[in-house]
Structure formats: C-alpha cells, structure tokens
C-alpha positions in Angstrom: -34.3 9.1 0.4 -31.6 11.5 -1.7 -30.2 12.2 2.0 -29.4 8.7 2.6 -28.4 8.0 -1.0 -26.1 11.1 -1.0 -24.8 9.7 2.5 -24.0 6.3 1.0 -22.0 7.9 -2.0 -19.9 9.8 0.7 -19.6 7.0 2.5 -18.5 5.1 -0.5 -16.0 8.0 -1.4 -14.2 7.8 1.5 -13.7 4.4 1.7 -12.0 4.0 -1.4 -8.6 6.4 0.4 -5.7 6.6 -1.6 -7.0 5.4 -4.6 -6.6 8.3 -7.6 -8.9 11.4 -7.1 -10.8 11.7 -10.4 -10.7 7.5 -10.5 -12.7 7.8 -7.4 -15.2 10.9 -8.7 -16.4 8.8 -11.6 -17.4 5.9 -9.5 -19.0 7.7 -7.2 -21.0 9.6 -10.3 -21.5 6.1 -12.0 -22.7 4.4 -9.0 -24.6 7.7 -8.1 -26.7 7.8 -11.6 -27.0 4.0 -11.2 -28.5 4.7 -8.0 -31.1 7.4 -9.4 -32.3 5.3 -12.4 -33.0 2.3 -10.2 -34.9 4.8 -8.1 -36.8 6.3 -10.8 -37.3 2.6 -12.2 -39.3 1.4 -8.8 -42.6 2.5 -8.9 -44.0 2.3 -4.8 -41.8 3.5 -2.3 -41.3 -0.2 -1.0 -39.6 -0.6 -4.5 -37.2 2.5 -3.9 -36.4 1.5 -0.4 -35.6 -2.0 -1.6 -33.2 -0.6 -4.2 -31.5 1.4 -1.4 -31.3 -1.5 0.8 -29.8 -4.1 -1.6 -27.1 -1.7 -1.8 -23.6 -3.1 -1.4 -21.5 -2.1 1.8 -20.0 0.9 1.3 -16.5 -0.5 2.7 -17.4 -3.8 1.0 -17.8 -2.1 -2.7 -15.2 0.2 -2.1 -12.9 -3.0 -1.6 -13.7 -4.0 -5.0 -13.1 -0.7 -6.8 -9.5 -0.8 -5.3 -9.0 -4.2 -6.0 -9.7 -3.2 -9.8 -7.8 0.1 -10.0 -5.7 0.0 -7.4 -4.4 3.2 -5.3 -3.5 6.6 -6.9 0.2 7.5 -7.9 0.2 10.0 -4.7 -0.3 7.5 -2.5 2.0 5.3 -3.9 4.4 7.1 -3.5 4.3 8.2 0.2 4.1 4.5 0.8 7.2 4.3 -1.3 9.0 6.9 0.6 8.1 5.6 4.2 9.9 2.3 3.3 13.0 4.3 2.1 12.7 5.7 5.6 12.6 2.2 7.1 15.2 1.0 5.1 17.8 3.7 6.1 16.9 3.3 9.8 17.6 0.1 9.7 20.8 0.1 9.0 23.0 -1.1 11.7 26.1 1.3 12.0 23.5 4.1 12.9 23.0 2.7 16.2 25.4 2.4 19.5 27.3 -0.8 20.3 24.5 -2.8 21.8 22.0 -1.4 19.8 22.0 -4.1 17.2 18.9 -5.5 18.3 16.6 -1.9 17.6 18.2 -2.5 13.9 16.9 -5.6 13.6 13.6 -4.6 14.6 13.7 -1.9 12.9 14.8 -3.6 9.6 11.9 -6.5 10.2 9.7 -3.3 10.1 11.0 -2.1 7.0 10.3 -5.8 5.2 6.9 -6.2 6.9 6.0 -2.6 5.6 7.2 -3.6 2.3 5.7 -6.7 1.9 2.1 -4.5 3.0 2.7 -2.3 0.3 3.6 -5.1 -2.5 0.0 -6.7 -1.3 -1.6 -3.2 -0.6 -0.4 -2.2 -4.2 0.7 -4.7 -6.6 4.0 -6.4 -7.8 5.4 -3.2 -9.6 5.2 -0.7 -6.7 6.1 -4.0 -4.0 9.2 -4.1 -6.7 10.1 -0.5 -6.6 9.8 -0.6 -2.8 11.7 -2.7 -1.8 14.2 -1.8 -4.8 14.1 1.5 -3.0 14.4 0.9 0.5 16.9 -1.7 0.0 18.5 0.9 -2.1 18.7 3.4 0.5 19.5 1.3 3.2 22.6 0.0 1.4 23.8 4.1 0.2 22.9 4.6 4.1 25.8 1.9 4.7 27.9 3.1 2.6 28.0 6.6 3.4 28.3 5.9 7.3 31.2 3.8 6.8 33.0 6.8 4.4 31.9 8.9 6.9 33.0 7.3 9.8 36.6 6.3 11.3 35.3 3.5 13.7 34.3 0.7 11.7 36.7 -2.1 9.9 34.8 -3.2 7.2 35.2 -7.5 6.1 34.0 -8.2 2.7 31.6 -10.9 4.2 30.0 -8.2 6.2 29.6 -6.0 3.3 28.2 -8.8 1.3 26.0 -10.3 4.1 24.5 -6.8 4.2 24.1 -6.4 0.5 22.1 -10.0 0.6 20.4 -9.2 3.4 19.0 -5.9 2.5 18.0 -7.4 -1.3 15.2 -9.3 1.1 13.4 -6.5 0.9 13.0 -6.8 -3.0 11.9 -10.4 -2.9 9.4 -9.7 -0.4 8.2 -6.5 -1.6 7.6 -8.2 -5.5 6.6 -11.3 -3.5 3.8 -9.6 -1.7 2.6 -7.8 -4.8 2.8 -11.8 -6.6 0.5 -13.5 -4.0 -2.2 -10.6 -4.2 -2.5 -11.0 -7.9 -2.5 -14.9 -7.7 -5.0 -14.7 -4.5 -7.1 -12.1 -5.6 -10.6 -13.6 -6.9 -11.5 -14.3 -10.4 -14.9 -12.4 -10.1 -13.0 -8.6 -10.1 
C-alpha cells in the first residue's frame, strides 16, 4: 500500500507543472500525511484500500491546486517571454513583399498564445503579456523602419499598427477576466 500511495503523490506532483516548487512540496506533504492518518484511522485492510480508492484523480486534484495558487513565477515568466517572441515575429516589415499573410498568422498566434496565458495564468500576467508582446512588437516596428531605407511610413499605418498590436493587451487581460469570472465558486 505505501508503494501505491507514494506512486499517487508522484503522480500528483507532476501534474501540478509549473506551479511554484516549494508551493507544490507542501501539498504533496499535506496531502501525503492526510493520506497516512486516514490509513492509520481504518482498521481492516478493506478500510485502507477504501481510503486509497476514494482518492481524487491525481490530474483532477492537481487541477484544483492550480486553480487556487496558480503557476510559479518561473513559469510565468517563460510564458511571458515566448509571447514577446510572438509579438516581434509578427511584425510585418520583417517579412518579404508577399509575405504579409505569414505575419498575420503569425500575429493571430501571438494573441491566441496570449489569450492561453491570461486564462492559463490570471488577469495580471494575461495584462503583462500582452503589455509585453505588444510592446515588443511595436519597438520591433519601430526599429526596422530606423533601420531600414525601404519603407514610407503613413501616419494611418503607424496608428493602425499601434491599435492593432494593443489587441493583444485586451485579450491577454480579457482571458485572465473570463477565468476568474468562470472559474467555480467551490475553489
């Protein structure tokens, strides 16, 4: 029985990726002495057995724990970072004449990824997200066009750009909005 209880709290532990390293160690320890003094409270081994079996999901509970403490600072902040990389490849005037259309798809990426992370994280990492890809994809603009003698910059272009790219703030904050408001009342 320890086997199988020891291979449930690893099971448990993994599941709960990217959340904070010592937020994840003290659940696992909780749950793991919660565990043992149901164990040592059953009396037959039907009892114990029964304990072990009306044992949540391992993915299931692990769910819940990041639902209530969300994901650790590290991994918050790769996710941060691959959206500024999105963002900058996005930008149009990195790509050929009749390219457009991979910066589109590109920049669709960037807002879908953005919008995971708001959900995935909550409204103030969505917010920096997209704050920082949208950021970086408008320095990214900038610096190609000081950079470059090719393009003939239009004020509407600029500011079509400039609106466009602040898309990516709205969604990421969105995102992180509808997770709090959907999120159930029990966690």
């Amino acid at each position: 029985m320890k086997d199988q209880v020891d291979e449930y709290l690893t099971r448990v532990d993994m599941a709960m990726w990217g959340m904070d390293k010592e937020a994840r160690k003290g659940i696992v320890s909780e749950l793991g002495t919660h565990i043992e003094d149901s164990m040592a409270d059953a009396s037959t081994p039907e009892a114990k057995e029964k304990v072990f079996t009306e044992l949540e999901a391992p993915k299931t509970l692990a769910r819940s724990y990041k639902a209530i403490y969300g994901y650790g600072r590290t991994f918050n902040i790769l996710l941060i970072m691959d959206c500024i990389v999105m963002g900058i490849f996005s930008v149009p005037l990195l790509y050929p004449e009749n390219w457009e259309i991979l910066a589109s798809i590109l920049f669709a990426g960037a807002v879908a990824e953005v919008g995971l992370v708001g959900y995935m994280s909550g409204n103030k990492i969505g917010l920096t997200a997209g704050i920082s890809s949208a950021v970086a994809r408008i320095l990214t603009f900038i610096l190609i066009y000081i950079l470059s003698d090719n393009y003939i910059l239009r004020t509407d272009d600029a500011l079509a750009f400039v609106i466009v790219s602040m898309v990516l703030v709205i969604v990421g904050y969105g995102m992180g909005m509808a997770k709090e408001r959907w999120q159930p009342e029990e966690l």
